[in-house]
C-alpha positions in Angstrom: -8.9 115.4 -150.3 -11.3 117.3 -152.8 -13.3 120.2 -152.1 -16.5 117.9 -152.0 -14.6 115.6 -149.4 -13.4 118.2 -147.5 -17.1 119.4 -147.1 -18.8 116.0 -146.1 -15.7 115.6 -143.6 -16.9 118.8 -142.2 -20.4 117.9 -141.9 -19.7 114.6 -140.7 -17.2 115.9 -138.2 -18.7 119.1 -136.9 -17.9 120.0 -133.0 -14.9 118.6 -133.2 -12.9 121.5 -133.1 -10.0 122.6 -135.8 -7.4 119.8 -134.5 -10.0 116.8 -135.1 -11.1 118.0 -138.9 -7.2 118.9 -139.3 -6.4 114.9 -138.8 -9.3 114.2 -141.0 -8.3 115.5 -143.6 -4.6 114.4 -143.3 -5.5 110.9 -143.0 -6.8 110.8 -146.2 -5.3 108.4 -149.2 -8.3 109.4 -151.7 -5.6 110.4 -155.1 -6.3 113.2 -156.7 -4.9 112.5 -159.9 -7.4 109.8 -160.6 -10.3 110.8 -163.6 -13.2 111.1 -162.5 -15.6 109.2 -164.1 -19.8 109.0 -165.2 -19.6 105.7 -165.5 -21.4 104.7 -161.9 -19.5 101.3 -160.3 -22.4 98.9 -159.0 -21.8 97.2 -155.3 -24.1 94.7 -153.7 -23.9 94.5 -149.8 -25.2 91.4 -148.7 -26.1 91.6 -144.9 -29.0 90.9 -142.1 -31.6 93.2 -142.9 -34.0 90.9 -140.8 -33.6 88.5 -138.4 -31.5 88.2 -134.9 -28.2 89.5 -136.6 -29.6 92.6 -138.0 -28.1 94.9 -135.5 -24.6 93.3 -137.1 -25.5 93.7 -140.7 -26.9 97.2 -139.7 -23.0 98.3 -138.4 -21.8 96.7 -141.9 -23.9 98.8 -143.6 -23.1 102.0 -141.6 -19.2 101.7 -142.2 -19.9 101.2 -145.5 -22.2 104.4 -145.9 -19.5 106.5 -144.2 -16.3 105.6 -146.2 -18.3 106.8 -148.9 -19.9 110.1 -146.9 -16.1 110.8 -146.5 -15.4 110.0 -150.4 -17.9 112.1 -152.1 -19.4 108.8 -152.6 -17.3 107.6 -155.1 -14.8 104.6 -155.5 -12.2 104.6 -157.9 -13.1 108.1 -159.6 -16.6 106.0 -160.2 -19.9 107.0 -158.9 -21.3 104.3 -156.6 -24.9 102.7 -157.2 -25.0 100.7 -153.8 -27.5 97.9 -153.2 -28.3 95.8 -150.2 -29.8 93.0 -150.4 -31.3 90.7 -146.9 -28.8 88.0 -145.6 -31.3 86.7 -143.1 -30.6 83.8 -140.9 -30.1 81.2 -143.2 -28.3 79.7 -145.8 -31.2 79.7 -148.1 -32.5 83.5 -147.5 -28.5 84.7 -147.6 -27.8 82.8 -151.5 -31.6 84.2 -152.5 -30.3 87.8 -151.7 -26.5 87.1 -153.6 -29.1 85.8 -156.1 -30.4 89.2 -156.2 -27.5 91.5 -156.6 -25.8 88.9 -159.1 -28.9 89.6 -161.0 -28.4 93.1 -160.6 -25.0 93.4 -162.8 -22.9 94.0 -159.4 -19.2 94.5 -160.5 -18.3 93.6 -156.4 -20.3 92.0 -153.5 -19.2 92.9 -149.8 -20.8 92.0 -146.5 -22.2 88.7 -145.0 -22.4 87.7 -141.1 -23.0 84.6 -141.1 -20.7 81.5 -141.8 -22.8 79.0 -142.8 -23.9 81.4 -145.7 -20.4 82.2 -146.6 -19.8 78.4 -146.9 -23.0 78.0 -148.9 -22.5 80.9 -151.6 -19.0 80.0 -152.6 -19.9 77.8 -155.3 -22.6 80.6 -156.7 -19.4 83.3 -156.3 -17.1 80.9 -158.3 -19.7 80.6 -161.1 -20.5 84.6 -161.3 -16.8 85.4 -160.8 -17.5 88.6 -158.9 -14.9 89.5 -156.0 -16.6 89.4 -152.5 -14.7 91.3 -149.7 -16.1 89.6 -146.8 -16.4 91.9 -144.2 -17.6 89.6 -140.9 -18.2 85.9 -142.2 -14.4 84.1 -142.5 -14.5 80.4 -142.6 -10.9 78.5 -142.2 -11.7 76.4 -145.1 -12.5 79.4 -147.6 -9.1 80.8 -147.3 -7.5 80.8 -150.8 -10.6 81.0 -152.4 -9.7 83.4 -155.8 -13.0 85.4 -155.7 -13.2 85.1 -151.8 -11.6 88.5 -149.7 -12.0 89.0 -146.6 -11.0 92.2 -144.2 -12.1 91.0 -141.2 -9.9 87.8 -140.1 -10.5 84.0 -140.4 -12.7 82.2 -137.8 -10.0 81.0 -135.8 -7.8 83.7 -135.4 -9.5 85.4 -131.9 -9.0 82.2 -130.6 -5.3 81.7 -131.6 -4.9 85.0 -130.3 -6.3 85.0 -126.4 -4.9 81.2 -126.4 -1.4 82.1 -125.3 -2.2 85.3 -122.5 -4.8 82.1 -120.9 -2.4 79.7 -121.0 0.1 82.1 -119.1 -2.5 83.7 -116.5 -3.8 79.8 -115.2 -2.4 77.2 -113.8 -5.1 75.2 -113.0 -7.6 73.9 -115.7 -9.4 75.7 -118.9 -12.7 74.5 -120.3 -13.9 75.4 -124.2 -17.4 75.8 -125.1 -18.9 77.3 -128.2 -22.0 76.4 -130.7 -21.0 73.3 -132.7 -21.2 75.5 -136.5 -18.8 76.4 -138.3 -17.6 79.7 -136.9 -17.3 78.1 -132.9 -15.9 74.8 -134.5 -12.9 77.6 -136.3 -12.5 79.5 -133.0 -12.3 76.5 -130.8 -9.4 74.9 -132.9 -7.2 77.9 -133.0 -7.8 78.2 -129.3 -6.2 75.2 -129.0 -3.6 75.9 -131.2 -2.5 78.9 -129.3 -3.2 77.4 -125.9 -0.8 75.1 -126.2 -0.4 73.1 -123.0 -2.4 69.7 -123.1 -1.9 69.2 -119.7 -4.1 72.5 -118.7 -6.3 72.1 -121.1 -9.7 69.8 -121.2 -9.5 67.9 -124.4 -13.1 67.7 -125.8 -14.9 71.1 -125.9 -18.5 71.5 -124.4 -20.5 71.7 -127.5 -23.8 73.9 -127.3 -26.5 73.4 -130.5 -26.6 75.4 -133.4 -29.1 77.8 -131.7 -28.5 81.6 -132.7 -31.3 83.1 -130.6 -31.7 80.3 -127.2 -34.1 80.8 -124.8 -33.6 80.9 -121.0 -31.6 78.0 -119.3 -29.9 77.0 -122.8 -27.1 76.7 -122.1 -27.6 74.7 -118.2 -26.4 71.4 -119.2 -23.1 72.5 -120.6 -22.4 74.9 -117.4 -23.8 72.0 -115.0 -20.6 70.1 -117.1 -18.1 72.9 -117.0 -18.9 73.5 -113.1 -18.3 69.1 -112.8 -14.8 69.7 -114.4 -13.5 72.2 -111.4 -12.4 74.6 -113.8 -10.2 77.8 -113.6 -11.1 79.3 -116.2 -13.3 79.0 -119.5 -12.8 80.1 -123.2 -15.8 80.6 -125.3 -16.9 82.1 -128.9 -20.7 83.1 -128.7 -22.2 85.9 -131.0 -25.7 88.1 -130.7 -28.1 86.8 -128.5 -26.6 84.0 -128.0 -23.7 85.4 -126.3 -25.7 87.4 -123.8 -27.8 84.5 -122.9 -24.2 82.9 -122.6 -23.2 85.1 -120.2 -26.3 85.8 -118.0 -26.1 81.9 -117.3 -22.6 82.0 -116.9 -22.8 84.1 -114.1 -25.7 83.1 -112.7 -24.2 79.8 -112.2 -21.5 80.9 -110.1 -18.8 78.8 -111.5 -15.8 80.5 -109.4 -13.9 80.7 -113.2 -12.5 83.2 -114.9 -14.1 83.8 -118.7 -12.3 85.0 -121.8 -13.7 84.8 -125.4 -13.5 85.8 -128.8 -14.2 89.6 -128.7 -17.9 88.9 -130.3 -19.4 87.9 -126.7 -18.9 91.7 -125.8 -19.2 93.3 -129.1 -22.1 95.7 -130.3 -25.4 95.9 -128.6 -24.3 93.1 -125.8 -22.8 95.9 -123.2 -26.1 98.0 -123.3 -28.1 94.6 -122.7 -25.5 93.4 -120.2 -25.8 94.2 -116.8 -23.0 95.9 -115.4 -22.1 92.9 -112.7 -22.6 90.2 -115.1 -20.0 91.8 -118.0 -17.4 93.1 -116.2 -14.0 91.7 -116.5 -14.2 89.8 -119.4 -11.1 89.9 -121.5 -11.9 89.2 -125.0 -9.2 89.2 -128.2 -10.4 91.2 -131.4 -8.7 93.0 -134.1 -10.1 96.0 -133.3 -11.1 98.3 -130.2 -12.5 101.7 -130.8 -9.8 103.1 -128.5 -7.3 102.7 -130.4 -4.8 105.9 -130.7 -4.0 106.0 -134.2 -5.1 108.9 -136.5 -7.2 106.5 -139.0 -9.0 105.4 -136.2 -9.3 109.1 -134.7 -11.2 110.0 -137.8 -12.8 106.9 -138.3 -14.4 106.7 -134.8 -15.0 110.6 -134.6 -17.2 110.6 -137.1 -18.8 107.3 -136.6 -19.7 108.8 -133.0 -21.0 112.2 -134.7 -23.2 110.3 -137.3 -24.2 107.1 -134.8 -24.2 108.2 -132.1 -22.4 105.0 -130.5 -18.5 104.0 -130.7 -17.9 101.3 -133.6 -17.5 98.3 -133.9 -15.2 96.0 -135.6 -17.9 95.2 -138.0 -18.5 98.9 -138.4 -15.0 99.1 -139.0 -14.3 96.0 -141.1 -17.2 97.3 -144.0 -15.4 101.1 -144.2 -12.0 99.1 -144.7 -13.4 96.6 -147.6 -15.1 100.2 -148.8 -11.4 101.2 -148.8 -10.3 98.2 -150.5 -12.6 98.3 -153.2 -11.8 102.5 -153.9 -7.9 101.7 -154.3 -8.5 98.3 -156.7 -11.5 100.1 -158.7 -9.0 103.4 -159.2 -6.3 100.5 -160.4 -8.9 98.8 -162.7 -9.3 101.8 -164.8 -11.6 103.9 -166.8 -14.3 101.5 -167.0 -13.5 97.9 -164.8 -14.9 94.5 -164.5 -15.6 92.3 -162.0 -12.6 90.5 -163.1 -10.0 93.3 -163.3 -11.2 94.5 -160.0 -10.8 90.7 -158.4 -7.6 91.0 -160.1 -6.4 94.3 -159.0 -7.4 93.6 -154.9 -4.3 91.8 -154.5 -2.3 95.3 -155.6 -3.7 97.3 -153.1 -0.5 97.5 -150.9 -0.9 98.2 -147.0 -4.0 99.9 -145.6 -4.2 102.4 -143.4 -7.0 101.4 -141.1 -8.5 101.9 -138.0 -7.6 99.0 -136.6 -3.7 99.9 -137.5 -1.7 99.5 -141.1 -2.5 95.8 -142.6 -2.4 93.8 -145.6 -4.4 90.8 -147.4 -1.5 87.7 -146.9 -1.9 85.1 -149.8 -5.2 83.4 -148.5 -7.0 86.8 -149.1 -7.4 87.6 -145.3 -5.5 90.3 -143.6 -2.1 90.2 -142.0 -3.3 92.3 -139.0 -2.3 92.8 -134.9 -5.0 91.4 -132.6 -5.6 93.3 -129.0 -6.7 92.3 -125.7 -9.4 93.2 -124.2 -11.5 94.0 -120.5 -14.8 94.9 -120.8 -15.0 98.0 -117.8 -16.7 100.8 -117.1 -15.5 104.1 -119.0 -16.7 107.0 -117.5 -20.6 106.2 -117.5 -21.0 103.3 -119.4 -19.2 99.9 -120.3 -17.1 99.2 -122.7 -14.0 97.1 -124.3 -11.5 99.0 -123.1 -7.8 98.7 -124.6 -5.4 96.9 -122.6 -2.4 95.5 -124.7 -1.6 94.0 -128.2 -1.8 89.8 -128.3 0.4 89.3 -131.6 -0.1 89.8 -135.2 -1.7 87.1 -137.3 -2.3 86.6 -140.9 
């Protein structure tokens, strides 16, 4: 770590004490033989800057921002002209901002929440031949794409995760229900996958709407259904307001079943807008909790605490990894890189040492990473996903 680093560490991590700015600076990988250049690296981060998943693209933008606070904002020896440009809620608003940065000369494009915009960009990425590292948005049927990364996970992996600890806890009979997009469509087929069992399992899922921000008794019919079946317990994959609508009528209806989700339904801002009897004791699968006890994640969540003044998320924590990404293949690409030789040189990065634990991108661009249970509880004074095991590693 250079003098500079060592400084903004110091800044960022001040009140921690001597042992937590120690493991800071141990856990860095920053080289120090690499040149540092004049030449500054353009990025685009396309996220929600407006809309009902801006508190999402907000925690993209802030793990971003701090891998390079810790950095001396630089990637690759390059000084970093960073750009973010509004995702919104739609397909249209998300390809007018890659419209914008694409425009802007970016040599690599990270971000983008939403699914439906991933799927509808791909052909504009293909065209511009600019590496995105995804850092939330994974679609199933993107995988392989050669200007598509992504260091979050693919769509159906939470699901393919949680499916086997449900299948060994019941014995009686699950339900599925999730919005009928892209994103629930992914998680509801690898949560059949990993399920398993037919026999326990109700075939068709309970389908929802497409809506990302319903209003009260939304989501009636499809409990009114669920509660018809006799259920024991119910899978589901909701995000934002969505999933605490979700839950409020889940519990409301008094179903007598057990719920488990994609980690989403508990993620972010939905434990502060939760109350405390209608959150507790969900278990949820995600590839990260901000408990974890490794010293990336020490660091990482330290100072994400210090600067935020909340834990992270895995949003949070899937943006500083693709900033991480991006400072090993722009070092590899040389004195003055490409969007090309950058593309090329993200598949030479080697492992990562992440918060979420060591990983690395497989050969469909997506990470080879352990997924983690988890109970939402209360943690001294307030709620929160709190560790309880590892589910498997996927990837």
């Amino acid at each position: 770590m250079s003098q500079m680093e060592r400084r903004r560490a110091l800044k960022l991590l001040a009140g921690l004490g001597a042992s937590g700015f120690i493991a800071a600076c141990g856990s860095s990988d920053t080289d120090d033989s690499l040149p540092l250049s004049n030449i500054p690296v353009k990025i685009g981060l396309l996220v929600p800057q407006t809309g009902v998943f801006k508190p999402i693209g907000d925690e993209i933008v802030n793990g971003f921002q701090l891998y390079l606070s810790l950095h001396a904002r630089r990637l690759g020896g390059h000084p970093v002209d960073l750009r973010i440009a509004d995702e919104g809620e739609t397909e249209k608003s998300g390809k007018a901002g890659l419209d914008k940065l694409i425009d802007g000369g970016a040599d690599a494009i990270s971000g983008v929440v939403s699914s439906s915009v991933m799927l509808a960009i791909r052909d504009t990425i293909r065209a511009a031949k600019i590496p995105l590292v995804g850092s939330n948005a994974s679609p199933v049927a993107l995988q392989g794409e050669v200007y598509i990364w992504r260091t979050s996970y693919v769509n159906s992996d939470c699901g393919q995760a949680i499916g086997p600890y449900v299948a060994s806890r019941v014995t009686g009979k699950v339900a599925m229900v999730a919005p009928s997009y892209p994103a629930g469509q992914d998680a509801i087929a690898g949560f059949q996958e990993g399920f398993g069992s037919r026999s326990k399992l109700i075939e068709q899922p309970f389908w929802t709407g497409t809506a990302i921000n319903p209003g009260k008794g939304y989501y009636r019919s499809a409990l009114d259904a669920i509660r018809a079946a006799n259920v024991e317990a119910v899978f589901c994959f909701f995000v934002g307001p969505a999933a605490i609508e979700f839950v409020k009528e889940f519990r409301a209806a008094q179903l007598g079943a057990d719920l488990y989700a994609a980690g989403f339904l508990t993620e972010g801002t939905a434990l502060t807008e939760l109350e405390e009897a209608d959150a507790k004791g969900i278990f949820t699968a995600l590839n990260y909790s901000a408990d974890l006890p490794n010293n990336a994640n020490r660091v990482f969540a330290a100072a994400y605490r210090k600067a935020h003044g909340v834990s992270p998320t895995t949003y949070a924590m899937a943006s500083y990894d693709a900033a991480q990404v991006l400072d090993k293949a722009i070092g590899l690409a040389g004195e003055n890189p490409t969007a090309q030789q950058i593309n090329l040189m993200l598949g030479k990065v080697g492992q990562v040492d992440s918060p979420r634990g060591v990983w690395q991108f497989n050969q469909s661009r997506t990470p080879q990473q352990k997924w983690y249970l988890r109970e939402v509880r209360k943690d001294g004074q307030v709620l929160s996903n709190v560790l309880v095991s590892e589910l498997s590693t996927l990837g």
